[in-house]
N, C-alpha and C positions, 0 to 999 in steps of 0.2 A: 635378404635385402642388403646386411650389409657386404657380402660377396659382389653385389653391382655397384654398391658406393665403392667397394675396394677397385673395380677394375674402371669404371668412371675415373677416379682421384689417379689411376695409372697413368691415363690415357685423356686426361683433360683437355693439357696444351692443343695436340695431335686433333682429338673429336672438334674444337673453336678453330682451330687453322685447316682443316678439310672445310667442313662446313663455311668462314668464309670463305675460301677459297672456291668454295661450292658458289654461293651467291655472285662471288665477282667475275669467274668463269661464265656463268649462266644469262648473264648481261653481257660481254664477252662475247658470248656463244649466237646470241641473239643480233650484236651490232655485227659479226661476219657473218652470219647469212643473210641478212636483212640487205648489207650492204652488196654482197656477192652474188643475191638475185638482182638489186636494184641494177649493179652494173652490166653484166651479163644479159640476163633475160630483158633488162627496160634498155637499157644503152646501146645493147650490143661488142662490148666488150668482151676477148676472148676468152676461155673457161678457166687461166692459168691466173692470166692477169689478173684479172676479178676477185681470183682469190687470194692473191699476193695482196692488192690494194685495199682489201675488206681486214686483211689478219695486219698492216701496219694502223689501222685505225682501232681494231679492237687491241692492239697492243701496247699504244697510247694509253687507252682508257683500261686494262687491266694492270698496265704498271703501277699509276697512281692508284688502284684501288687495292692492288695487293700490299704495296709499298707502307700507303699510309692508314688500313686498315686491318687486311688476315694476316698480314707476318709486319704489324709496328711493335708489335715487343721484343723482336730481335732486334739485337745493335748491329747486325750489317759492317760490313766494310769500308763503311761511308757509301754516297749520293754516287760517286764514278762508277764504281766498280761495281757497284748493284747495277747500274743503268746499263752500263759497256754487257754484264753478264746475265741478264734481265732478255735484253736484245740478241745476244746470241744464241739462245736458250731458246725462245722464240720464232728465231730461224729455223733451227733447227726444228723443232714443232710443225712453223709451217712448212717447210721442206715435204716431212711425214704426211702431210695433208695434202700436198702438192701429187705427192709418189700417190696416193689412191684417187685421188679424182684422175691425173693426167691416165691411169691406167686403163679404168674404169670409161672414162672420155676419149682415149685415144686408142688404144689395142682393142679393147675390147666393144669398140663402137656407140658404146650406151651415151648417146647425147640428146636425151629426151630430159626435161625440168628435174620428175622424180629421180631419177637415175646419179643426176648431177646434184642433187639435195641429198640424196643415200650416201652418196660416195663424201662429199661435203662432210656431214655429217659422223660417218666414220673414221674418217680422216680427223674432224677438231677430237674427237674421243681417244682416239690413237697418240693424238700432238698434246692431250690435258693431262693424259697419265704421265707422258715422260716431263710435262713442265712440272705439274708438281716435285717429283721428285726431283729435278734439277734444281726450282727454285728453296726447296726445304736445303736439299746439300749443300748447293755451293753459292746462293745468291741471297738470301737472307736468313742468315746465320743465327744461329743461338744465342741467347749472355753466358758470355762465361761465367758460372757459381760464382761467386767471392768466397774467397778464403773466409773460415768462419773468424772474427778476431780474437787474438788471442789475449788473457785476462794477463795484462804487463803491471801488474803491482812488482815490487822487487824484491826477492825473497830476501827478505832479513834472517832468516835461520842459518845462511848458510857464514854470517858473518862471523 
């Protein structure tokens, strides 16, 4: 037992920032297809569009929820430089998710609902592994330790 509190107490932070990152992706996950069928299959908007316009809405709502909830105890770079690299990070993600559906959609013909929810779908899973690790590296940072203080009495011995 205590061999699982030892690797728990390792891996705390890491287990609280997957996890939510887990919950805010997974609503996330839900507002781009929701909205990516709604556009597509109800509007008729094309298979690309749809999903550009569904991932800049789930990216809205993932920022603030990653921001001020799975990674708020890192100090960050400040509000710009998260946002500026937040949103790039995110392109690129959707990019990843664009290259499987347009392939799946267009080379390879499959433009039936399920085919375009599969592809969708592997596509956000493809685009959440590399955001994670974008967002832990370079966009919401760690605290740096504080130096431990040092005990400044003044040595009288050496007077």
């Amino acid at each position: 037992m205590r061999f699982i509190r030892g690797i728990y107490a390792r891996f705390d932070v890491l287990i609280h920032e997957v996890a939510k990152f887990g919950v805010v992706g997974g609503i996330a996950f839900v507002i781009t297809l929701g909205v990516t069928n709604a556009l597509h299959a109800g509007a008729g908007v094309g298979p690309l569009t749809a999903v550009v316009i569904a991932n800049l809405v789930a990216t809205v709502f993932a920022f603030f929820g990653n921001r001020h909830w799975a990674f708020k105890h890192r100090q960050g770079k400040g509000f710009g430089r998260e946002s500026v690299l937040f949103f790039v990070f995110n392109a690129i993600g959707t990019a990843i998710q664009l290259a499987v559906v347009g392939i799946v959609y267009y080379p390879l013909g499959q433009t039936d609902h399920l085919s375009y929810n599969v592809a969708n779908v592997i596509g956000i899973g493809l685009g959440t592994l590399f955001r994670l690790f974008a967002y832990r590296r370079w966009v919401f940072l760690e605290h740096a330790s504080p130096p431990e203080a040092e005990h400044l009495e003044p040595d009288l011995s050496a007077r």
